[in-house]
C-alpha positions as CSV (number, residue, x, y, z in Angstrom):
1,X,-30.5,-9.1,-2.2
2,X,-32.0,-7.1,-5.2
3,X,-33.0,-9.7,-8.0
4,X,-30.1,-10.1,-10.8
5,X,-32.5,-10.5,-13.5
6,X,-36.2,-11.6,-14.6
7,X,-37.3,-14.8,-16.4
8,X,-40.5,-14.4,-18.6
9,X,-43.2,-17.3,-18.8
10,X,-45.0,-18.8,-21.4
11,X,-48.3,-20.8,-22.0
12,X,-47.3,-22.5,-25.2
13,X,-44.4,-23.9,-24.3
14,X,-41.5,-24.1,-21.9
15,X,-38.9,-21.9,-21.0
16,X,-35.3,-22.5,-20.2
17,X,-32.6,-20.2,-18.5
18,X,-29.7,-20.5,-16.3
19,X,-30.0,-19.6,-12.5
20,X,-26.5,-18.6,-10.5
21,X,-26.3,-20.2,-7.3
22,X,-27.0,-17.3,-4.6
23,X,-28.3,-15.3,-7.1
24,X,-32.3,-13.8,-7.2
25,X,-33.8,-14.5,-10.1
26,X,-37.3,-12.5,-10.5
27,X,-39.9,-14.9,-12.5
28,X,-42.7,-12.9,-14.5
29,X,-46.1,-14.4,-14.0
30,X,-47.8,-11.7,-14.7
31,X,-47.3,-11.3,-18.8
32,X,-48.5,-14.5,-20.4
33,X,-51.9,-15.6,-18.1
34,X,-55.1,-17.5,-19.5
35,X,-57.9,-15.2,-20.0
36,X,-60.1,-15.3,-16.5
37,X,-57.3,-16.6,-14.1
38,X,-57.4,-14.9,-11.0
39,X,-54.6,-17.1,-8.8
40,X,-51.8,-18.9,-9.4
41,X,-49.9,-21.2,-7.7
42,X,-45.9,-21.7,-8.2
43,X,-44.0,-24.8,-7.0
44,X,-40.2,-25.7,-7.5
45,X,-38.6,-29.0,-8.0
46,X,-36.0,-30.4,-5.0
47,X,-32.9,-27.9,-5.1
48,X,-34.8,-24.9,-5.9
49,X,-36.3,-22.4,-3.5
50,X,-39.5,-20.6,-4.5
51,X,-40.3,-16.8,-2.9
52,X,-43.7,-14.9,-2.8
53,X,-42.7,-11.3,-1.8
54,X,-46.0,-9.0,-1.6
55,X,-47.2,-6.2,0.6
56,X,-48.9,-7.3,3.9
57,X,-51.1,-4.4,4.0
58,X,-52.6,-5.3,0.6
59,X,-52.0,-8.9,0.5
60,X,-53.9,-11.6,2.9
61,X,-51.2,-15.5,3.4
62,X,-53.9,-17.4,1.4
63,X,-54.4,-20.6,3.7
64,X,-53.4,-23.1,1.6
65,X,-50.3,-20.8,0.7
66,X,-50.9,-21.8,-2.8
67,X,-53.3,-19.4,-4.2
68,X,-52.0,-16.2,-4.7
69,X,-53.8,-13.7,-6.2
70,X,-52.7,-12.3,-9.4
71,X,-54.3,-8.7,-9.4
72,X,-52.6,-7.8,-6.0
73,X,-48.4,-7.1,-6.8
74,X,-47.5,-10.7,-5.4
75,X,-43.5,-11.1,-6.9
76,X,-42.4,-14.7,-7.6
77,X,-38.2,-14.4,-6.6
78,X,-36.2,-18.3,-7.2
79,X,-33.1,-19.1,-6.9
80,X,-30.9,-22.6,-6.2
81,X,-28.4,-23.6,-3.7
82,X,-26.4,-25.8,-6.1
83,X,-24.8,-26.2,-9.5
84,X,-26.8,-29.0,-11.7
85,X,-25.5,-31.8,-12.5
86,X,-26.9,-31.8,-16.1
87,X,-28.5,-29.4,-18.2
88,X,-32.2,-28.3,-17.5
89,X,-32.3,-31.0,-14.2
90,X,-34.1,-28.2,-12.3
91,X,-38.1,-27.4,-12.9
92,X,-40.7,-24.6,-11.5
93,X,-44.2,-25.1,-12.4
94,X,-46.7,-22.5,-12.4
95,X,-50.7,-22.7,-12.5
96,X,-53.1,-20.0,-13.4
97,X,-56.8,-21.0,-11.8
98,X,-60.4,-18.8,-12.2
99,X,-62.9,-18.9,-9.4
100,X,-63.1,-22.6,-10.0
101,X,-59.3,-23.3,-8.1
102,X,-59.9,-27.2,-8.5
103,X,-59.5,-26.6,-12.2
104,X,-56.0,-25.2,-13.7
105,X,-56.8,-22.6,-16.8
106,X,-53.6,-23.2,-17.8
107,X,-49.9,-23.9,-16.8
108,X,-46.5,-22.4,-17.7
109,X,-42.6,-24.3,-17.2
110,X,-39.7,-23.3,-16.4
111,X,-36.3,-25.4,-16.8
112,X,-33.6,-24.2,-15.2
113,X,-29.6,-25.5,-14.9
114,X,-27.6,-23.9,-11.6
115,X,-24.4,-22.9,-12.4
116,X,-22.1,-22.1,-9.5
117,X,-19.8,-18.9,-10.5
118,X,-18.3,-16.5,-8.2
119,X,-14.8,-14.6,-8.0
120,X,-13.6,-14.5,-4.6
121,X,-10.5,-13.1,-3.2
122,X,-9.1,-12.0,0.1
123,X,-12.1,-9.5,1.2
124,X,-11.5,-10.9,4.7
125,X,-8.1,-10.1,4.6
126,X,-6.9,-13.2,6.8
127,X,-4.0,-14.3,4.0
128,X,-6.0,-16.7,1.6
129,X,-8.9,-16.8,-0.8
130,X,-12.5,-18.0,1.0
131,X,-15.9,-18.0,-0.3
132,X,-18.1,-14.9,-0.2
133,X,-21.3,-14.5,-0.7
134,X,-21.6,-10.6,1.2
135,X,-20.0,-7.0,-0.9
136,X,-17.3,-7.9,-2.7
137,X,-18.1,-4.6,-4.6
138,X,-17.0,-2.3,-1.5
139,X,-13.3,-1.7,0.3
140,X,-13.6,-0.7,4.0
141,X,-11.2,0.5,6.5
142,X,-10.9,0.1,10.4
143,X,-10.7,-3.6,11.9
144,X,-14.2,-4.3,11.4
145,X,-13.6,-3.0,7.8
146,X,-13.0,-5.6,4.6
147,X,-12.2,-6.1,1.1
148,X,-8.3,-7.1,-0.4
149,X,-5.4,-5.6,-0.9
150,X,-3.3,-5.2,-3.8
151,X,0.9,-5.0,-3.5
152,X,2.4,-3.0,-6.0
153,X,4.9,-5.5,-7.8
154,X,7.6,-3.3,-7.7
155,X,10.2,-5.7,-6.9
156,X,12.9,-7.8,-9.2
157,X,12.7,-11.2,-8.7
158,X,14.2,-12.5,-11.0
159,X,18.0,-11.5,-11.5
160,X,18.0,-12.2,-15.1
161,X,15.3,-9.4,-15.7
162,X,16.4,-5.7,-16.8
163,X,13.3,-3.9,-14.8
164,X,10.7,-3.6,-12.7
165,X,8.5,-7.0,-12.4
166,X,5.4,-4.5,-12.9
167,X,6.7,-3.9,-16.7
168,X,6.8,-7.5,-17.3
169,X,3.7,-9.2,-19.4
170,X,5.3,-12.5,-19.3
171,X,6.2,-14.2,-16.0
172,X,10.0,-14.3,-15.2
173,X,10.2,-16.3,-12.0
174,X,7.6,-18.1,-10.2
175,X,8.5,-16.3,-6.8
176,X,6.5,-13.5,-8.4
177,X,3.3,-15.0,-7.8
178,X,3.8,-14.6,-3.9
179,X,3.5,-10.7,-4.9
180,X,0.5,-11.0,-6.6
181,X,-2.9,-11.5,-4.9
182,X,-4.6,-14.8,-5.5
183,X,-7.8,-14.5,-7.0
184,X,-10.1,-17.7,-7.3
185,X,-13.2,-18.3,-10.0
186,X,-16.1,-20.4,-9.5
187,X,-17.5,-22.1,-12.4
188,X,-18.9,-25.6,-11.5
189,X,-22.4,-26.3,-14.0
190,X,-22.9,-29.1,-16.6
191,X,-20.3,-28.9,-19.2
192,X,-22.9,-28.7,-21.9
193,X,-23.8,-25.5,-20.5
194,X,-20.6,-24.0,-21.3
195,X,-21.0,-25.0,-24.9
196,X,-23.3,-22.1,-24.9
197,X,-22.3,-20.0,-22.9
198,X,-18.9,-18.8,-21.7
199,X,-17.1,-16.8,-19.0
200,X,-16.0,-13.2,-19.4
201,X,-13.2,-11.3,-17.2
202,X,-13.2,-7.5,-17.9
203,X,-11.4,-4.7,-16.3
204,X,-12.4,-0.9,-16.9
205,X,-10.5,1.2,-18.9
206,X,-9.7,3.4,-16.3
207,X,-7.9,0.8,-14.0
208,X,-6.7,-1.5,-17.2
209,X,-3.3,0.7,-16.8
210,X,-2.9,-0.2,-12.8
211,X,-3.7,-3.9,-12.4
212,X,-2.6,-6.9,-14.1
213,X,-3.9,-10.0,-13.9
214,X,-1.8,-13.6,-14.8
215,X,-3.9,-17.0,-15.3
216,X,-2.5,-20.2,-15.0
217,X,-3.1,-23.0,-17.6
218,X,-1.4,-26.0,-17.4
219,X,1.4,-27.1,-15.2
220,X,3.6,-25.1,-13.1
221,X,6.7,-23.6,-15.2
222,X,6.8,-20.0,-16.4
223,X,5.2,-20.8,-19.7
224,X,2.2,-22.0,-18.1
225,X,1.2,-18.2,-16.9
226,X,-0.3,-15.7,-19.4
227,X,-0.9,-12.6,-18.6
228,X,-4.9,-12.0,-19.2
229,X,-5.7,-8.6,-18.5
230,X,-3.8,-5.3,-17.8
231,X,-2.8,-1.9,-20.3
232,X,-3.4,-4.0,-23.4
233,X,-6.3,-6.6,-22.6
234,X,-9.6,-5.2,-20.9
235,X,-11.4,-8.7,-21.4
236,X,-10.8,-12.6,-21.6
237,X,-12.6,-15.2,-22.8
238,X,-11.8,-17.9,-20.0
239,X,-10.8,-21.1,-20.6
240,X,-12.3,-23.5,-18.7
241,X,-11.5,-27.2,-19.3
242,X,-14.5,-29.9,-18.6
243,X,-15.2,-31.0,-15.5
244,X,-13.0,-27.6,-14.5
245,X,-14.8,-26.2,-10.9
246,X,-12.3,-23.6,-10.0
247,X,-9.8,-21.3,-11.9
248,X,-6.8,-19.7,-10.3
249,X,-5.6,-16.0,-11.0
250,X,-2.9,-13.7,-9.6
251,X,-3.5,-10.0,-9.5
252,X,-0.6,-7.5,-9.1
253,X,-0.5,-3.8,-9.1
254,X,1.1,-1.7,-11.4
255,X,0.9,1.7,-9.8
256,X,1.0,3.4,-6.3
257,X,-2.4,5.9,-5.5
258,X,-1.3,9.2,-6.5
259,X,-2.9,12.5,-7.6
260,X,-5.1,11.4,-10.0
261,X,-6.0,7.6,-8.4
262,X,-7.4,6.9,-5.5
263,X,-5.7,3.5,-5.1
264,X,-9.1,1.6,-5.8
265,X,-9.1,-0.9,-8.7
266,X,-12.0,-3.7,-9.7
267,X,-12.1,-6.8,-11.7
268,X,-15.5,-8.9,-12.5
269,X,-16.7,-12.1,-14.4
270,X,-19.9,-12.5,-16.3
271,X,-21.8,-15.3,-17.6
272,X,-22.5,-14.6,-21.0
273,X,-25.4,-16.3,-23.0
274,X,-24.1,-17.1,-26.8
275,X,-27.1,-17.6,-28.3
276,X,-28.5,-14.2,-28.5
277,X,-27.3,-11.7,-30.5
278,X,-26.0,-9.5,-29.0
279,X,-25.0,-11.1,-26.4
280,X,-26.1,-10.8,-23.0
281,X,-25.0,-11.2,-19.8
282,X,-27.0,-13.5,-17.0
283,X,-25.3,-12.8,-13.9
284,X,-21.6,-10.1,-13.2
285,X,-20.0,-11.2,-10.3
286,X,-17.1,-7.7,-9.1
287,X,-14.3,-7.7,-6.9
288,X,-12.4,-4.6,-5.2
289,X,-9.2,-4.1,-4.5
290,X,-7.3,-1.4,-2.3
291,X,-3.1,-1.0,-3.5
292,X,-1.5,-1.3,-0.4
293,X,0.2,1.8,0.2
294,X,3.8,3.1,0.4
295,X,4.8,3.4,4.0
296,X,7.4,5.4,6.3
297,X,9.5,3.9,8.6
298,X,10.3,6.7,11.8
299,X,13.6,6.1,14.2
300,X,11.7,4.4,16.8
301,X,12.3,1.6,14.8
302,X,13.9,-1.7,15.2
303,X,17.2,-1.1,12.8
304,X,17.8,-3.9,9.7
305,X,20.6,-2.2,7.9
306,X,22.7,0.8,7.5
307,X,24.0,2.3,4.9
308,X,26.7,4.3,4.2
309,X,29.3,5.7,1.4
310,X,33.0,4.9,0.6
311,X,34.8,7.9,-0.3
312,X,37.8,8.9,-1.5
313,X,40.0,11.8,-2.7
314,X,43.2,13.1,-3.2
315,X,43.1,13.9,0.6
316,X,43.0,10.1,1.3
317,X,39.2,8.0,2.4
318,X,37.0,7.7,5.5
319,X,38.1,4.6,6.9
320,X,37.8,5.6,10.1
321,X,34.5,6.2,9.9
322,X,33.0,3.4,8.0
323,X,35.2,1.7,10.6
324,X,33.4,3.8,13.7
325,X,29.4,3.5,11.7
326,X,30.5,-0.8,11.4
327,X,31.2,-0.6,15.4
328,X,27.8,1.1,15.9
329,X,25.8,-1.3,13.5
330,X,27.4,-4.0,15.6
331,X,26.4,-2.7,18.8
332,X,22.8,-1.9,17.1
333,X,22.5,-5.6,15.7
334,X,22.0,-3.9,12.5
335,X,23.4,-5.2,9.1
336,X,26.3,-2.1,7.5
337,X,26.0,-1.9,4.1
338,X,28.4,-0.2,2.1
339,X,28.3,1.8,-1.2
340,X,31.5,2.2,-3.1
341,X,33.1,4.6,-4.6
342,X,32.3,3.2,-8.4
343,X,29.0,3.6,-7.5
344,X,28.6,6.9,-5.6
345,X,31.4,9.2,-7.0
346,X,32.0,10.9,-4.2
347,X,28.2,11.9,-3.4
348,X,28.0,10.8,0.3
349,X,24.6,12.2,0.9
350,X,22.9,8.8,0.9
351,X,19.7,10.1,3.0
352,X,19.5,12.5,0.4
353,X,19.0,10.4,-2.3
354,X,16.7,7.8,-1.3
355,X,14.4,6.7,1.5
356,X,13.2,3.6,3.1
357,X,9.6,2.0,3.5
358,X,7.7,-0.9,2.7
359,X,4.1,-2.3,1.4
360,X,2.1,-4.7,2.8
361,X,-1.0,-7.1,2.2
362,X,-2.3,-9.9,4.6
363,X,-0.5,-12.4,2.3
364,X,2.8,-10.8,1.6
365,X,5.4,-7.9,2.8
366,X,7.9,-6.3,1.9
367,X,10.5,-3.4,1.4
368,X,10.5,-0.6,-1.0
369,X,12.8,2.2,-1.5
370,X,11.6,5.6,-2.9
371,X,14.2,7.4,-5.3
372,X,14.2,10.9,-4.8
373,X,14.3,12.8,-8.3
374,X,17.6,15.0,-6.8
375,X,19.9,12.2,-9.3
376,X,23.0,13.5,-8.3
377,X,26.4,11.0,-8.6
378,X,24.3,8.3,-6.3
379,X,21.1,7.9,-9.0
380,X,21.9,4.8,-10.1
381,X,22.4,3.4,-6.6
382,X,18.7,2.4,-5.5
383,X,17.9,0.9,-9.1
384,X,21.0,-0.9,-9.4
385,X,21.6,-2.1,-6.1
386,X,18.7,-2.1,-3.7
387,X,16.2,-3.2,-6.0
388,X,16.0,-6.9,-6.2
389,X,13.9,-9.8,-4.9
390,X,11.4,-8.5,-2.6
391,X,12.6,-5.3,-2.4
392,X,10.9,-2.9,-4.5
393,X,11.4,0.4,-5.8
394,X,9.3,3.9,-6.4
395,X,10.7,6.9,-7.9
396,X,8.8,10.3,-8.7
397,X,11.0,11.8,-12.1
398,X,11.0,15.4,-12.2
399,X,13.1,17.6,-15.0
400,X,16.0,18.3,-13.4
401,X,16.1,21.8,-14.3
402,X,13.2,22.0,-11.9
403,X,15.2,20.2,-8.7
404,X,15.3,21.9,-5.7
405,X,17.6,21.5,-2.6
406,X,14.0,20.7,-0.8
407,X,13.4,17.5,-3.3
408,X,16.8,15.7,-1.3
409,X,15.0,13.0,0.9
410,X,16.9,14.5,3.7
411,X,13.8,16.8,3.8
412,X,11.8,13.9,4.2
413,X,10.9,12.8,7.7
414,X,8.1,10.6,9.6
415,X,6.7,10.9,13.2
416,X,6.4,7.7,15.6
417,X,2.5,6.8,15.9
418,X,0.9,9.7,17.9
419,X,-2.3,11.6,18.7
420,X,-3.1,14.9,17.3
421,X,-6.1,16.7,19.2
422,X,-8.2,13.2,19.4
423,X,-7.0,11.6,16.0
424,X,-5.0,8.7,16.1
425,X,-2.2,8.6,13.7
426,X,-1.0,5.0,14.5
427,X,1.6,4.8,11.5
428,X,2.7,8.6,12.7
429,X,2.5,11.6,10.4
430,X,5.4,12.5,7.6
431,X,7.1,15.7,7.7
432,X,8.7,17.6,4.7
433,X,10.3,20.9,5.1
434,X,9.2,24.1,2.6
435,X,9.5,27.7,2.6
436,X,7.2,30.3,4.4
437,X,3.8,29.8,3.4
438,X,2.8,32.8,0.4
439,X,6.6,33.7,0.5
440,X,7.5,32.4,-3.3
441,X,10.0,30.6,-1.8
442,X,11.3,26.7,-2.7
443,X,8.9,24.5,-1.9
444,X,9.4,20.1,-2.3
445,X,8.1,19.6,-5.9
446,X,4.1,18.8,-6.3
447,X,4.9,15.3,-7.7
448,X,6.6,14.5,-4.5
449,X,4.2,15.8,-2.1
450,X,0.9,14.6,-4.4
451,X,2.7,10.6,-3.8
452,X,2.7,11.1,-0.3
453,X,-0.4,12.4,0.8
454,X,-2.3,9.8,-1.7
455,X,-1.1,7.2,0.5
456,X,-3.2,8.5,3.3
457,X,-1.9,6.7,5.7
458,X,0.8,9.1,7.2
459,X,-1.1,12.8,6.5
460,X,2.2,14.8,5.6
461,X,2.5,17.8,7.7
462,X,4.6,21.1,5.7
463,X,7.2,22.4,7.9
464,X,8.8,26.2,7.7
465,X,12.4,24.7,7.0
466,X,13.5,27.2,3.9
467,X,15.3,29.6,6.3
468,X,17.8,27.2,7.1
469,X,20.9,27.3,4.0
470,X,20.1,23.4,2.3
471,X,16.4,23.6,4.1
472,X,16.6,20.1,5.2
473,X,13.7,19.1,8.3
474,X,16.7,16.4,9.2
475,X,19.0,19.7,9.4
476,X,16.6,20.7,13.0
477,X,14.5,17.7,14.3
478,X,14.8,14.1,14.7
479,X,12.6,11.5,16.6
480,X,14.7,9.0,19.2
481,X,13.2,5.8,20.7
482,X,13.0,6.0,25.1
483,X,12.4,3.7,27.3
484,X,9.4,5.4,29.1
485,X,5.5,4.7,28.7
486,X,5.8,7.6,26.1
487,X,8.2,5.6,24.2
488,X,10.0,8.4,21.9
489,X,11.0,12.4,21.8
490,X,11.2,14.9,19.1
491,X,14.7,16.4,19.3
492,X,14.9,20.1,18.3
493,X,18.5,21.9,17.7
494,X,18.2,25.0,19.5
495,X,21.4,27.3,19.0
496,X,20.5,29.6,21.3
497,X,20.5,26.3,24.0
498,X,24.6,25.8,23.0
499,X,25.3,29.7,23.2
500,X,23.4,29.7,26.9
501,X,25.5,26.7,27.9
502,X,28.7,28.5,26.3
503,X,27.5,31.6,28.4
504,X,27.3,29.8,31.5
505,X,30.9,28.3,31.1
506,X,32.3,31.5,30.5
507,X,31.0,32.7,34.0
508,X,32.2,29.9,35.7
509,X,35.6,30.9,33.9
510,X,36.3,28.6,31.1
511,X,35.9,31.5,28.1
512,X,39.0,30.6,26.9
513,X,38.4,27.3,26.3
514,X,38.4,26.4,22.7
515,X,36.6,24.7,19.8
516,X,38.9,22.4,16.8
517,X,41.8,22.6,19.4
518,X,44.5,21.1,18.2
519,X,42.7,19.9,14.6
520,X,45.2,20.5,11.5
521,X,43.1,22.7,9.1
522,X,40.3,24.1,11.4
523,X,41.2,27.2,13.5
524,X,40.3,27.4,17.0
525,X,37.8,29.2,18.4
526,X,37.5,30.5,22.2
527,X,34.3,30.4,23.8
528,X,34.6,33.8,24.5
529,X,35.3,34.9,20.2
530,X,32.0,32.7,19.7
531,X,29.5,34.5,22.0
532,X,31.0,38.1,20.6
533,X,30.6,36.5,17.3
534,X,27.1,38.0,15.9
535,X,27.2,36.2,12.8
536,X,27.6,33.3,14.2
537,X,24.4,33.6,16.7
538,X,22.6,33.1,13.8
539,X,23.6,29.9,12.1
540,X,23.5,26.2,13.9
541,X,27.1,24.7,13.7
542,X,27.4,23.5,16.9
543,X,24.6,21.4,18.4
544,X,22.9,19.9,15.6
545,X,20.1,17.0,15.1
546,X,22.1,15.2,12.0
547,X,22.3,11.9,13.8
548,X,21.9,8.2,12.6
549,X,19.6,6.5,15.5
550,X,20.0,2.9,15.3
551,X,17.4,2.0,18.3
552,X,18.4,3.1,21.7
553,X,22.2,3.5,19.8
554,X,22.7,7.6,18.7
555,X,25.7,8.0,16.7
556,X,26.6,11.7,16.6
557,X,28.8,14.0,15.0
558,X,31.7,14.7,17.3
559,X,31.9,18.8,18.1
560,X,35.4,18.8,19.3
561,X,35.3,20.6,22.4
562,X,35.6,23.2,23.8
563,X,37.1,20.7,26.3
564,X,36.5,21.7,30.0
565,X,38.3,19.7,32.7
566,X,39.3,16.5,30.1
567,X,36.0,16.5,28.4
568,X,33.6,17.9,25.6
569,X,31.2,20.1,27.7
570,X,28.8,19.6,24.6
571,X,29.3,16.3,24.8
572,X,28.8,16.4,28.6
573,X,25.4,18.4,28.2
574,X,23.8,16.5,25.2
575,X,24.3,13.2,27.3
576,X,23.1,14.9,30.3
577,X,19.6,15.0,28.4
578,X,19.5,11.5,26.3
579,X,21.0,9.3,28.4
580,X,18.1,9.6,31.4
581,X,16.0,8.6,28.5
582,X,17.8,5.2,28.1
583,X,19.6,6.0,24.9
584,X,23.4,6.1,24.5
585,X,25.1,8.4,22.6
586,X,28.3,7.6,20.7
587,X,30.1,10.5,19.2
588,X,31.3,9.4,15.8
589,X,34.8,11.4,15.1
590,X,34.4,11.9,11.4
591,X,36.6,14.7,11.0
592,X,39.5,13.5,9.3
593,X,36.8,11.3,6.9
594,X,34.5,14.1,6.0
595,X,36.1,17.6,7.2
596,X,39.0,17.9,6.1
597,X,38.3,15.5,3.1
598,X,35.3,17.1,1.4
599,X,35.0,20.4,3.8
600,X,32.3,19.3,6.3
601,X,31.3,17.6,9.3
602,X,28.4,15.4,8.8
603,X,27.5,11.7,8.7
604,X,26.2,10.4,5.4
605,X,24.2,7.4,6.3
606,X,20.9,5.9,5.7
607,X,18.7,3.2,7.5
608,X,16.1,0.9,6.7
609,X,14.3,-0.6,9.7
610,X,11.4,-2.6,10.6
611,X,8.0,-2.2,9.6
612,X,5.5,-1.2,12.2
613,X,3.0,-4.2,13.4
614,X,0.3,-2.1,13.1
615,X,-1.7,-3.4,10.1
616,X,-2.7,0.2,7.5
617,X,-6.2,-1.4,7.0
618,X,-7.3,-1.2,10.3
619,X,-6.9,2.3,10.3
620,X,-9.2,5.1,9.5
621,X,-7.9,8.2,7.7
């Protein structure tokens, strides 16, 4: 370890300075020596340890290992392994000597008072605060990687607050300290010592707007917590009581890494000397901290809850379905969560508003939901109903005049953990779908897409989705859990797949077999008026990936018909391929709820589902 600082000798009289256990101090015993002293000799009192560090090709061990020569680059490097127990308890003697080395040409003292100050936090990342005496300074990835980790306190704990707990200086519940990260300061040393000198906690500038930090004083109710440092404090004094050893802090995070931050923060504590003007720090102990970041859930999965919309018209509601998604949620194990009607106006597109992940630190977990900017009729929905204790919330505003269809969270996707030629992705990659590359075309807007590739755990991959009509990646593909060493597939909706199958039943002499048979308000279509149907070659209305997968449970939109024998040959053939997998596929009849209600076949739902056990830090991006 490099020495923290250098201690200057006298002749005429003693010298007194402060020595932080762990800490290299460099002692000078070079600028104040009698005239014709060639050695010296340096000794240390019980409880500090004395150093010679020289070159060995220039220096010779003198035998006695108490002559050193002065002439020759020979350092003098002390420290202590304790705090004192009073002030100036701790001595180093140092003796100048001529050729005559029975006879001292003069001495020079040193006093010194170990003070014991660290700041320590979770480098280790095992849960809890423990000593440290290696680089607290750095943040590494992988397993054999350390330094702590920072939630963003984007949760509502308390149900009497308005917002976010983030925009909070003053503690509203004391559950909000399990968000925060403990963070523990050292400062055992004589209690005179203190009266001249005093502890400093800074933050820079530059990370003063995305970290807060809370002290607590006192007992253990609300008032007892200040908030010491964050956007409008970038120091404090600390207050340390006598007799006081150890100080406890809370750190939270105010913001996710994005564009323009890299997710790293710092904090550090100095021991500042009083007396000098200005004045000047001994010894700066720094922490790092990594914010944890925002991560995708895929389909494979374990289900918590779904969600889903009430709606209603003057055509009637979809009880049926919510009744059909609450047998499937039962089957699943899965909680159903319905939104009403008061709060979603009729805007069933629940994917497309918001989407499901979580944060995590050693200490603490737990779910976060990102608002997409889209703010149709459901806008108010994640703020005012997901976000509560220990569930957080994100959002990325655009204007809305700048909205695309590609900013719905429907466009938003995220791969099971795979391999992509030799690099691991264990928490799986995120897909988002945009127009052809240099085609001017509607892309997912820059404030989205800078969030998710900052969190670098899930490197986004762009999809060409724009030449679909909403442009949705949910609209084409969706990942399902198996039951094979692989352990998932990547569904693709293939139209040309359905008009082959249709094709081969009109060979084997079912043309006439029809599509919407016997559904009020939907004509019928042949299988033989679809194939001669051009137009209709080109769009995907039949077999599509719009699914809710609730583990090995796929609850899909029913295609009614064209019935062959007693049953859905669609039906038939889309089982023929999943359920070999292990999955079982339930088609949900939401006609009467959403087709002949709001003009469209589609399931509206939303899941939130279990984080992966993989732990982000152990990664490498």
């Amino acid at each position: 370890m490099a020495p923290q600082r250098a201690v200057q000798l006298s002749l005429k009289k003693p010298t007194y300075a402060v020595c932080v256990v762990g800490i290299e101090t460099y002692l000078d015993v070079h600028s104040d020596v009698p005239k014709g002293a060639e050695t010296f000799r340096v000794s240390g009192s019980s409880g500090v340890e004395v150093f010679t560090v020289y070159n060995t090709a220039q220096v010779t061990e003198p035998i006695d290992k108490a002559h050193w020569p002065l002439d020759a680059g020979v350092d003098v490097i002390i420290s202590v392994d304790a705090a004192s127990k009073a002030l100036n308890d701790l001595k180093v003697n140092v003796s100048y000597f001529g050729q005559q080395k029975n006879s001292a040409l003069g001495h020079s003292v040193l006093y010194l008072t170990g003070a014991d100050i660290s700041l320590d936090v979770d480098t280790g990342r095992t849960g809890k605060v423990k000593r440290s005496q290696g680089d607290k300074k750095t943040w590494r990835w992988g397993p054999e990687g350390y330094g702590a980790v920072l939630l963003v306190n984007c949760d509502r704990d308390s149900l009497k607050s308005r917002g976010i707990d983030l925009a909070n200086t003053q503690l509203t519940s004391l559950d909000d300290l399990q968000d925060m990260a403990p963070m523990v300061l050292s400062c055992d040393g004589p209690d005179e010592l203190f009266d001249s000198h005093k502890l400093v906690l800074n933050v820079p500038l530059s990370d003063s707007r995305r970290v807060g930090v809370f002290c607590a004083r006192g007992g253990n109710s609300l008032s007892d917590y200040k908030q010491v440092l964050g956007p409008w404090h970038l120091s404090y004094e600390v207050e340390r009581h006598p007799g006081e050893r150890k100080i406890s802090f809370y750190v939270e995070g105010l913001t996710f890494p994005d564009a323009h931050f890299l997710g790293l923060v710092s904090l550090s504590v100095s021991l500042v000397d009083t007396k000098t003007l200005p004045e000047v720090p001994h010894f700066t102990d720094t922490v790092t901290f990594r914010m944890a970041p925002w991560i995708m859930t895929p389909n494979t999965q374990s289900p918590l809850e779904l969600y889903v919309c009430s709606v209603v018209d003057s055509h009637g509601s979809n009880e049926k379905f919510l009744k059909d998604m609450s047998d499937l949620a039962s089957k699943a194990n899965c909680k159903l969560i319905v939104c009403p009607w008061i709060e979603n106006r009729n805007d069933r597109w629940i994917q497309d508003e918001m989407e499901f992940g979580y944060i995590e630190a050693p200490h603490k977990s737990f779910p976060v939901v990102f608002d997409s900017p889209r703010n149709r009729n459901l806008k108010y929905f994640p703020y005012k109903s997901i976000l509560g204790p220990d569930f957080g919330y994100v959002t990325r505003e655009i204007p809305f005049a700048g909205v695309s269809g590609l900013d719905s969270f429907g466009n938003l996707d995220v791969s099971p953990p795979v391999t992509v030629e030799g690099k691991e992705y264990p928490l799986g990659r995120i897909l988002f779908g945009s127009s052809f590359p240099k085609s001017g075309g509607q892309q997912m807007a820059k404030v989205v897409r800078d969030f998710l590739k900052a969190q670098q755990v899930q490197a986004p991959v762009e999809l060409y989705s724009d030449w679909l009509y909403v442009g949705h990646v949910d609209e084409f593909l969706s990942f399902v859990p198996t039951s094979d060493q692989k352990g998932f597939r990547l569904l693709l909706a293939s139209p040309s797949a359905c008009l082959e199958l249709f094709q081969e039943k009109k060979e084997e002499g079912y043309g006439e077999a029809a599509q919407f048979d016997g559904l009020k308000r939907q004509a019928k279509r042949s299988i033989n008026e679809m194939l001669e149907d051009r137009r209709l070659r080109n769009d995907n209305l039949h077999v599509q990936v719009n699914m809710v997968v609730l583990g090995k449970y796929l609850g899909i939109p029913k295609p009614f018909g064209p019935i062959i024998n007693g049953s859905c040959c669609l039906e038939e053939k889309v089982r023929s391929l999943l359920e070999p997998l292990g999955l079982y596929c339930i088609f949900i009849d939401d006609y009467l709820s959403y087709h002949k209600l709001l003009g469209e076949i589609h399931c509206g739902t939303n899941v939130r589902r279990k984080p992966f056990p993989f732990k982000w830090w152990h990664m490498v991006p």
